[in-house]
C-alpha positions in Angstrom: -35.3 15.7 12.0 -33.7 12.8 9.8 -30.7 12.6 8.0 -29.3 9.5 5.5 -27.1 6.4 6.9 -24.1 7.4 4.7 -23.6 10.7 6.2 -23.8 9.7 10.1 -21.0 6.8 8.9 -19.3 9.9 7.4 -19.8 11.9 10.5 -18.4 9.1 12.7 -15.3 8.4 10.4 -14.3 12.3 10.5 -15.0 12.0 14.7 -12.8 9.2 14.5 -9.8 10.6 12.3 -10.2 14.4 12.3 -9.6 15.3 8.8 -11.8 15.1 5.7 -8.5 13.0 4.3 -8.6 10.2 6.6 -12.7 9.7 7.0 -12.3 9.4 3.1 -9.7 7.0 2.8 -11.7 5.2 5.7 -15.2 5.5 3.3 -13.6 5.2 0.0 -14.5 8.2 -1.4 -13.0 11.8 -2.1 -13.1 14.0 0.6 -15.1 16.6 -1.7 -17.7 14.5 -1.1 -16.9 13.9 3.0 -17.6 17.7 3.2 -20.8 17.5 0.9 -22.3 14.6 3.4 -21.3 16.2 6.5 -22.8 20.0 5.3 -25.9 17.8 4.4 -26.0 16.0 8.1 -26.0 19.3 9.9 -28.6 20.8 7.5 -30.6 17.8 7.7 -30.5 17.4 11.8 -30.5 21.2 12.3 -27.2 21.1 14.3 -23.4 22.3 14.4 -21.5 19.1 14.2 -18.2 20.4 13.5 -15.9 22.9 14.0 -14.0 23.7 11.1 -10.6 24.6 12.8 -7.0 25.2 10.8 -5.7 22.5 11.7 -8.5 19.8 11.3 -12.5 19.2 12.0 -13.1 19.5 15.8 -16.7 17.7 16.6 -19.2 19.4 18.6 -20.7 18.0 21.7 -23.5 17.1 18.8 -21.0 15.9 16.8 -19.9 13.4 18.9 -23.4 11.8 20.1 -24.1 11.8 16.4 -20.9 9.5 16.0 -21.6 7.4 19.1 -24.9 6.7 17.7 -23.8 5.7 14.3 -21.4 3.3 15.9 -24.2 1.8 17.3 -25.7 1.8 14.3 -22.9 0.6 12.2 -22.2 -2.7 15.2 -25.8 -3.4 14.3 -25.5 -3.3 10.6 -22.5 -6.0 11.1 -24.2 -8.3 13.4 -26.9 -8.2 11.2 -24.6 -9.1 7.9 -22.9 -11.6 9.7 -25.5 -13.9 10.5 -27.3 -13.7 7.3 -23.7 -14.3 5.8 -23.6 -17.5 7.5 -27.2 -18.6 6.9 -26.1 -18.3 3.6 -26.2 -21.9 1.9 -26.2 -21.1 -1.6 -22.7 -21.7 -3.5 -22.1 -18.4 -5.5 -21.4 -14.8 -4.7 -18.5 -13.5 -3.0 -16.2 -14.7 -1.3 -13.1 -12.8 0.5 -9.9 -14.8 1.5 -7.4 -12.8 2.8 -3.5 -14.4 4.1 0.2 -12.7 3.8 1.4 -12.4 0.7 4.7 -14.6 1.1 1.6 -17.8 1.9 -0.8 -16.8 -1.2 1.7 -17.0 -3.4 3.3 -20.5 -2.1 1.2 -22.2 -0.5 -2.3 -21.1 -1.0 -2.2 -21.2 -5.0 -3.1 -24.6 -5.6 -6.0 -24.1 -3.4 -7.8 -21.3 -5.1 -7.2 -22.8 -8.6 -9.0 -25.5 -7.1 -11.7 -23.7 -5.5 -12.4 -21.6 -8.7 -12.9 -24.6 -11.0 -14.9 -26.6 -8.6 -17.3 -23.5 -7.7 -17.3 -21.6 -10.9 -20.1 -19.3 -9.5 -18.5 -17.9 -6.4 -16.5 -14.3 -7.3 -13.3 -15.3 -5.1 -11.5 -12.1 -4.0 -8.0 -12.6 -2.5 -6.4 -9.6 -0.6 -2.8 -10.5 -0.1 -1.6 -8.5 2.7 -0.1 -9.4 6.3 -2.4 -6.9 7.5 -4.4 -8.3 10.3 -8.0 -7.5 9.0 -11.0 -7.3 11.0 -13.5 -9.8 10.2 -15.9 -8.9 12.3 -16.8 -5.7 9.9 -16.8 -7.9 6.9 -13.3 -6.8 5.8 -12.5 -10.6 4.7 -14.8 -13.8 5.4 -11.5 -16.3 6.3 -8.2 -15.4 7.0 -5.2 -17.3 7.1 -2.9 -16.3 9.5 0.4 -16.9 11.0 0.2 -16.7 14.8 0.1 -18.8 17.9 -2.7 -16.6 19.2 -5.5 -16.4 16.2 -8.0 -14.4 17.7 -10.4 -15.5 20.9 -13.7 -14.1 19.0 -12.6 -16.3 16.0 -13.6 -20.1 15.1 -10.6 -21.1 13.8 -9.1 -24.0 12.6 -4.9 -25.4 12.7 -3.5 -26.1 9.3 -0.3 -26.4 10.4 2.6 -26.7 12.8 5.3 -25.2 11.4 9.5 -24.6 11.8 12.3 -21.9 10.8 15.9 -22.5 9.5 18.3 -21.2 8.2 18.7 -20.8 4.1 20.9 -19.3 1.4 22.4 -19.8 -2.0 24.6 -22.7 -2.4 27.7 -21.1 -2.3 27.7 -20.7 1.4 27.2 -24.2 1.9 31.0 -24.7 0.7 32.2 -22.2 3.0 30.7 -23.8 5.9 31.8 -27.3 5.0 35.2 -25.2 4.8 35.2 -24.6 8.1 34.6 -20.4 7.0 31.5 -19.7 9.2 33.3 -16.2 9.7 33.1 -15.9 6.2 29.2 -15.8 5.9 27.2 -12.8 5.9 24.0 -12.5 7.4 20.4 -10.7 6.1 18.6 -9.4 9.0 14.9 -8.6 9.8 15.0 -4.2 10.8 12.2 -4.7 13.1 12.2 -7.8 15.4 8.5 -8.2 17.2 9.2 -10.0 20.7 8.3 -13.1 19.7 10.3 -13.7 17.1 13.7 -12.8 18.9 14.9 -15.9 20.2 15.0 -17.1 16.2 17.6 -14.4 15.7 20.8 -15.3 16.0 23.5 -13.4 18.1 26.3 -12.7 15.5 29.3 -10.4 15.4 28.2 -7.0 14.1 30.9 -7.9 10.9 28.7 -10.8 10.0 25.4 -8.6 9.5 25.2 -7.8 5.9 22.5 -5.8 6.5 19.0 -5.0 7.7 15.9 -5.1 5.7 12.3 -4.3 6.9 10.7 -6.2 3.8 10.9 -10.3 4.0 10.4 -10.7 -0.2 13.1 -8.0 -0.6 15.2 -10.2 1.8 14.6 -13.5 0.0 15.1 -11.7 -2.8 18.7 -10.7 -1.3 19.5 -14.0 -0.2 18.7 -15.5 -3.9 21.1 -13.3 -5.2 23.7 -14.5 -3.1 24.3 -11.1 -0.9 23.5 -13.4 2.2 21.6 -16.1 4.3 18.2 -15.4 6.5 16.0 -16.8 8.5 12.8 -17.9 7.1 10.1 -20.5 7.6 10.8 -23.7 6.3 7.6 -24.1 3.6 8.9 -20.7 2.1 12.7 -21.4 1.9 11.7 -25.2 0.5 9.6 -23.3 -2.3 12.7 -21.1 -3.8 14.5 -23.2 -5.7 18.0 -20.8 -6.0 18.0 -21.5 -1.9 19.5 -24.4 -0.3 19.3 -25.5 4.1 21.8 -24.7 5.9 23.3 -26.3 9.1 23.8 -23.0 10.9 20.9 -23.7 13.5 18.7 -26.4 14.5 15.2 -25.8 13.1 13.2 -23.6 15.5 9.6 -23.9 16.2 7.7 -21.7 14.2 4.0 -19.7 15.1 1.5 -22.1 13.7 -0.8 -21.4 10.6 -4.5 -21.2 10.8 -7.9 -20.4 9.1 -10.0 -18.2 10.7 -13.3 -16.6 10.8 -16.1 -14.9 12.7 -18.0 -17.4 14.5 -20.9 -16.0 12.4 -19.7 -16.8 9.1 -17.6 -19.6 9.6 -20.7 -21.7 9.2 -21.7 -20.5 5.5 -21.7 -22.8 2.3 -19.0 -20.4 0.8 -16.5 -20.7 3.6 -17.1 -24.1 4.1 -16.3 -24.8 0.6 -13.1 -23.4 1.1 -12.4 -25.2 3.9 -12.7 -28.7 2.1 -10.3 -27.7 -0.3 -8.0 -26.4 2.1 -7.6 -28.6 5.0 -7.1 -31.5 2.9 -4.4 -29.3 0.7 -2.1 -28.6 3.9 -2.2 -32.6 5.0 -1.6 -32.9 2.5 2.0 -30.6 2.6 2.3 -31.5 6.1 5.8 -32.3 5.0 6.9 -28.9 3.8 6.6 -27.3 7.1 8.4 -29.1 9.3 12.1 -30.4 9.6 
């Protein structure tokens, strides 16, 4: 009684999300061929792993061992990848940066150009996303992060110390040396995380513009002219249509870092990356503070 590695994983991603929809999404692969693996499990093991209800795949008592096992299975196959990952001395391959997108686009840019021409046989893959991915399955080998709290399983690394202010278009600046703070509008994160609210300002409902849940869409806003936001210093010093304003003193900032598992940190490829990136953000030391 045997069956194939890809179908327990399949079996343990349906466990995990219930519906042939979401173990796909999770596997990368249609859910045609979710059912097809987990049919194939059963027959191969001899058991009832699911039951197919209306509403969704309900596992079996069978089911479930099956999907405890594969976790197992699946920490193994990580631990396993990890460490040969940062064995791994030779300089080409793959290598998988991942930092929000606001960062790769300003600050980070310089360094992969950098890293591309100087390692012209490593396949550098950038996924641009504030998404916090999990490194210890291999879903990037560094991150860059914004945070004062990194990760305690990552070796990390401080790039920078960083502040916030307050930026706009120039026009508001003359309304403010007018004397017409009343005047100015104000462009608003929708969703405030708990460490971020003592960097919004308490205004008169008549003063908030609006509310956006995007921060690009909001730069984008405040370019136009529609308003002034709050914003980390290194990005509002990198738009050119935005000026500082003297609304607020700068604010401390959470810090930026490069991260890793403590397993990989050590390979040629990330270490590569560090020596062009360390160097790149003394470099810009500058840019992030007041």
């Amino acid at each position: 009684m045997s069956a194939h590695w890809d179908d327990l994983k399949t079996v343990m991603h349906l466990v995990r999300g219930g519906s042939l929809a979401t173990a796909a999404d999770a596997l990368g692969v249609s859910y045609t061929t979710v059912a097809r693996r987990v049919k194939r499990a059963e027959d191969d093991l001899g058991l009832k792993l699911f039951d197919r209800l209306a509403d969704g795949y309900q596992a079996t008592e069978a089911g479930a061992e099956v999907a405890r096992k594969a976790a197992a299975m699946e920490t193994e196959e990580f631990n396993l990848m990890r460490s040969l990952a940062g064995a791994d001395q030779e300089l080409r391959g793959q290598l998988t940066i991942t930092a929000p997108q606001l960062v790769c686009a300003t600050s980070l840019l310089p360094v992969f150009e950098e890293f591309t021409q100087r390692y012209p046989d490593v396949e550098l893959h950038v996924r641009s996303s504030s998404e916090l991915l999990d490194l210890g399955r291999r879903e990037a080998d560094l991150a860059i992060r914004i945070s004062d709290d990194p990760g305690d399983s990552l070796t990390g690394r401080r790039l920078a110390s960083q502040q916030c202010a307050v930026f706009g278009a120039a026009h508001w600046l003359d309304k403010i040396k007018a004397g017409r703070d009343d005047d100015i509008k104000w462009l608003l994160p929708e969703n405030v995380p708990a460490r971020f609210r003592a960097l919004v300002p308490q205004l008169n409902p008549q003063n908030i513009l609006m509310r956006l849940d995007d921060m690009a869409a909001t730069i984008e806003a405040a370019k136009a002219g529609m308003g002034v936001m709050v914003m980390p210093m290194f990005l509002g010093r990198s738009c050119p249509d935005l000026v500082e304003l003297p609304l607020m003193d700068p604010q401390p900032f959470p810090e930026i870092w490069a991260v890793a598992h403590r397993d990989v940190w050590r390979s040629a490829r990330v270490a590569a990356f560090r020596e062009i990136l360390i160097p790149h953000f003394k470099k810009t030391a500058h840019l992030y503070m007041a």
